[in-house]
N, C-alpha and C positions, 0 to 999 in steps of 0.2 A: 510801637511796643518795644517793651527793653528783654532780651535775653534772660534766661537762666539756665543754667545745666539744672532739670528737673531733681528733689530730693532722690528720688528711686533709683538715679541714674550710679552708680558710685564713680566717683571721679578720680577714680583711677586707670580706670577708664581711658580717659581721657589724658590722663597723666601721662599713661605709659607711652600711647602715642608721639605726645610734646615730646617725651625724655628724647627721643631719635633725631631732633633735628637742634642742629650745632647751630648757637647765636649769632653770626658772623652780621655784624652792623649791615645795615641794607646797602650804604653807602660801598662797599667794599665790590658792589655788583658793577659799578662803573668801571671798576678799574680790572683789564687782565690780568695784574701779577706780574711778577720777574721778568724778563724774557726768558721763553722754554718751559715758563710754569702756568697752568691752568687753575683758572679761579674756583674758590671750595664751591660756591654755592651753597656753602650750608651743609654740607654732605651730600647733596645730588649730586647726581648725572647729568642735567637736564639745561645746558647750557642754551638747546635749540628751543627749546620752549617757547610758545606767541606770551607766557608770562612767569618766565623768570625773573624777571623783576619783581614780583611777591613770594617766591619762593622762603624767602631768610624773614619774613615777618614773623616778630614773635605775639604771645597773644599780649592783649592791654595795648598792643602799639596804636598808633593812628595813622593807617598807611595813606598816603594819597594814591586815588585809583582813577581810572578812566573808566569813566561807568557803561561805557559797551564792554568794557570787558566781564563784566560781573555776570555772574549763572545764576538765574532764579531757582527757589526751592519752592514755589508754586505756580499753580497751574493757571489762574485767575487773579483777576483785580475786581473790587467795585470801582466799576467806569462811572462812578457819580462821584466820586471821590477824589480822582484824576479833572474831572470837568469841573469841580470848586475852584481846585487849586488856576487849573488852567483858567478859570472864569479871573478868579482872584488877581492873575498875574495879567491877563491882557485887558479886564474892565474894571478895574479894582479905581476903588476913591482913597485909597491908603498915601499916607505925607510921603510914605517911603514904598516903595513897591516892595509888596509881601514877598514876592520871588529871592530877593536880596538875604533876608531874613531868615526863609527857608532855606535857604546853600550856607547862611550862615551857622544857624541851629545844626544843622546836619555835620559840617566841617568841623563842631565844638567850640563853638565859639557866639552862641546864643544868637545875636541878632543884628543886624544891618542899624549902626546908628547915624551913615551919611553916606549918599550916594553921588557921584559926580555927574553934568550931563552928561549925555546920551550913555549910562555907564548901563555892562553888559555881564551875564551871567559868567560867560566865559574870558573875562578880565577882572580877574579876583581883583586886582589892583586897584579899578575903578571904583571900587565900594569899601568901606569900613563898618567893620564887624565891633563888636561888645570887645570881645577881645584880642588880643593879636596873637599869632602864630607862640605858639611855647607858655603860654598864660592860660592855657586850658583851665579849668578845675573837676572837680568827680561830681558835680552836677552838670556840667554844661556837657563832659564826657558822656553819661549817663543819656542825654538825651541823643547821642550821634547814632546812626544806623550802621547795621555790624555786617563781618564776612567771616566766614570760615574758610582758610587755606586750603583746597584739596591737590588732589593728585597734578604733579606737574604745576601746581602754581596758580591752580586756575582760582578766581575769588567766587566764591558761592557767597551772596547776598542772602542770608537770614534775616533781614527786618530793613524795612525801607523801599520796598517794589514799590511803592504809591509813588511815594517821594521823588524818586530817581525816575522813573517813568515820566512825573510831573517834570521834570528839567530837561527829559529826553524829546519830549513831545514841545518844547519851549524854541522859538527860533532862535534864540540867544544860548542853547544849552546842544543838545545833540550826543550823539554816541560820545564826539572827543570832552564831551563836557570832563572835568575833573573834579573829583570833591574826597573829602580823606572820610576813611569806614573803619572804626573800630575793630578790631579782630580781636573774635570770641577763640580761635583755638587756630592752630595750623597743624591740618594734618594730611601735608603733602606728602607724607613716607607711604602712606597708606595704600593698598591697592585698591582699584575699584569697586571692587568687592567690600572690602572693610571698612571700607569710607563711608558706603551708603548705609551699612550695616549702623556706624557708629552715628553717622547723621541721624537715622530712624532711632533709637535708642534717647537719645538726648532730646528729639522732638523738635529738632533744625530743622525740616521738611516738611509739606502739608500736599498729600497726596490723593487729594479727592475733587472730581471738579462741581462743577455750581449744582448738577444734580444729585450728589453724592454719590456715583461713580470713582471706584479708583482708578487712577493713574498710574502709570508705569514711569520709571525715572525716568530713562529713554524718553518719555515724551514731552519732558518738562521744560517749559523754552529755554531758549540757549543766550536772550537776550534781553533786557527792559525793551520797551514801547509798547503801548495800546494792542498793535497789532499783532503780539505774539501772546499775549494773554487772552484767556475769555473772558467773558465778563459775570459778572457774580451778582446778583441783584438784591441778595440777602446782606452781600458782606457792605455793598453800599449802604443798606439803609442802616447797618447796623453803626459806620461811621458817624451819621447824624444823629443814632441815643447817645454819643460819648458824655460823660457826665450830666445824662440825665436817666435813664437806666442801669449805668455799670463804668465803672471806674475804669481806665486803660491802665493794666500792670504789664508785669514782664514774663505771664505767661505766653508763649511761644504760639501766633497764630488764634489770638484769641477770639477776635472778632468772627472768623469762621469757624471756630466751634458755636457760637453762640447764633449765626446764620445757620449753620446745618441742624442746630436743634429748632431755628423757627419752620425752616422748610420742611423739616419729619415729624416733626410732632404737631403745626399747624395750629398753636395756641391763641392764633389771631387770625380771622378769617382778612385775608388781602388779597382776594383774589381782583376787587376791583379798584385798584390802585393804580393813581396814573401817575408815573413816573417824570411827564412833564406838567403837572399841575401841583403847584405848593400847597393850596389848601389840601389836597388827594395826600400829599406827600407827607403833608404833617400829621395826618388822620393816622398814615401807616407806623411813622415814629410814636405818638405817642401812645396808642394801643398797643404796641410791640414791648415798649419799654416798662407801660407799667404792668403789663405782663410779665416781664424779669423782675422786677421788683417784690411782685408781687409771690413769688416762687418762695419754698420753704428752701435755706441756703446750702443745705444737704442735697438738695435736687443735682444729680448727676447730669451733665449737657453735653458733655462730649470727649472722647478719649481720657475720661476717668474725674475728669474735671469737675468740682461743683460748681454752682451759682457760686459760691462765698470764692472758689476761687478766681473763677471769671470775674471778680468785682462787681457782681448784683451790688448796686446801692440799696439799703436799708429803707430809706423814702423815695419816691418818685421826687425828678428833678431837684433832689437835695435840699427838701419839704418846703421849697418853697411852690408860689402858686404857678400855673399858665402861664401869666403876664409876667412872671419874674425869672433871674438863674437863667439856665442855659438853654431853658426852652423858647421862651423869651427874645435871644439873641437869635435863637434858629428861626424862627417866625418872622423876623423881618424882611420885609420884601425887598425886592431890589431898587426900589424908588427912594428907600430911607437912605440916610446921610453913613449909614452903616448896615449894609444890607448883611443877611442873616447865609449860610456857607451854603445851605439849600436854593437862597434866591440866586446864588453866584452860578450855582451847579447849572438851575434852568436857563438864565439867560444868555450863558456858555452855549449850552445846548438849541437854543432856539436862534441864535445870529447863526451857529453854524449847522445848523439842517441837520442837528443830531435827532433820533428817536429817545 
């Protein structure tokens, strides 16, 4: 999903934050200065920091980061969503390994159009992207996953846990993996306090877990991988409506509003849904989705949110039939010559003794 500062929000907000912190080129952090003079950092203090080296990001930048270093702003993942991807990169029939594609799309630069043998996630070198370094454009930008600067430097990952989890969990990718994240704002002047204040505020945080229980910041993991998230079961299947229930925008955490409204209000009975059976698994997607569809667009679903803005599509599966559109390509098993992201997720799951 793509960022927005919410209209309610006033961005000045945010503004006044930004005004505090002096542009000094990122490049300026290598170098100490004079002899006898200490580097600005941008106006910190903060020279000891484990990430000073994103302190001076301005926003729009495209910083490269080490994505152990990034702070989630939720509490869960769908783990069915992570097992696509993962399915997709280790049993995938792709010319080009999707993996390539995906580091590409994410770094701004669309897609893997040659890869070299045995070429590796963590040897950007070994693969060629759409585009090369500094050729970016405000679509291929658009789709990169973003950070906001906090206190001390530290990168708070606002959109992309799937993602980056997916390359964290990849043998070829790992904590030192590196990939460059959009920065929505830097607001390392901030105190702790103000920080979270203005994070809640703008709706950079999703503070609820798979039960709808809230969470406390404090408990929010401190790092990508499988193992530091829960797992969400609603926010998984709601991956699989993507354009056939509800369009992905760049409201903030969409997919789990539109999960916590199927789990509280129960609009689709799933209680007997098997999560490693396709046909079970389609029965759940397409009862779920033309349940949203089906919704008047004024229907409120969660933290203020209508259908119309969560992206309810107008027709189910974008009027076309079953057999056509995006329901279509999710239906294919994993024996077809293009298997469908649901048959990738199960058979992910069943080589490796996943429930």
């Amino acid at each position: 999903m793509r960022f927005r500062v919410p209209s309610a929000v006033p961005l000045l907000a945010v503004g006044a934050a930004l005004a505090t912190v002096v542009t000094t080129a990122p490049s300026a952090l290598a170098a100490p200065g004079a002899p006898g003079q200490r580097p600005s950092f941008c106006g910190h203090d903060n020279r000891h920091t484990p990430f000073a080296g994103y302190l001076c990001a301005k926003p729009g930048e495209l910083l490269d980061v080490r994505i152990g270093d990034v702070h989630p702003t939720q509490p869960s993942l769908g783990y069915d969503e992570v097992y696509y991807k993962l399915g997709r990169y280790t049993l995938g029939k792709d010319a080009i390994n999707k993996k390539f594609s995906d580091w590409c799309e994410a770094d701004g630069r669309i897609e893997a159009v040659a890869v070299q043998p045995n070429a590796r996630l963590d040897d950007p070198s070994s693969f060629t992207c759409t585009l090369p370094v500094g050729a970016e454009t405000a679509d291929s930008e658009a789709a990169m996953k973003t950070v906001v600067i906090g206190p001390g430097g530290e990168p708070f990952l606002t959109d992309g846990h799937h993602t980056l989890t997916s390359f964290y969990e990849t043998p070829d990718g790992g904590a030192d993996l590196h990939v460059r994240l959009r920065v929505l704002a830097n607001l390392s002047t901030l105190t702790q306090k103000d920080f979270w204040a203005q994070m809640q505020a703008n709706k950079w945080v999703y503070l609820s877990d798979p039960q709808g229980n809230p969470v406390k910041i404090n408990k929010l993991p401190t790092s990508v991988g499988l193992a530091n998230f829960q797992d969400d079961a609603y926010r998984s299947l709601l991956y699989f409506g993507r354009d056939i229930g509800y369009t992905q925008n760049s409201v903030p955490f969409q997919e789990f509003y539109w999960g916590s409204w199927i789990r509280d209000s129960a609009p689709v009975d799933l209680s007997g849904r098997n999560r490693s059976d396709l046909t079970s698994y389609l029965a759940a997607v397409k009862g779920t989705t033309r349940t949203m569809v089906a919704l008047p667009k004024n229907t409120v679903i969660g933290s203020g949110f209508t259908a119309s803005d969560l992206g309810a599509l107008d027709q189910w599966n974008a009027g076309k039939a079953a057999n056509k559109g995006e329901f279509d390509k999710l239906s294919k098993p994993y024996s077809d010559a293009k298997p469908g992201k649901l048959a990738y997720a199960l058979e992910y799951k069943k080589i490796n003794g996943l429930g």
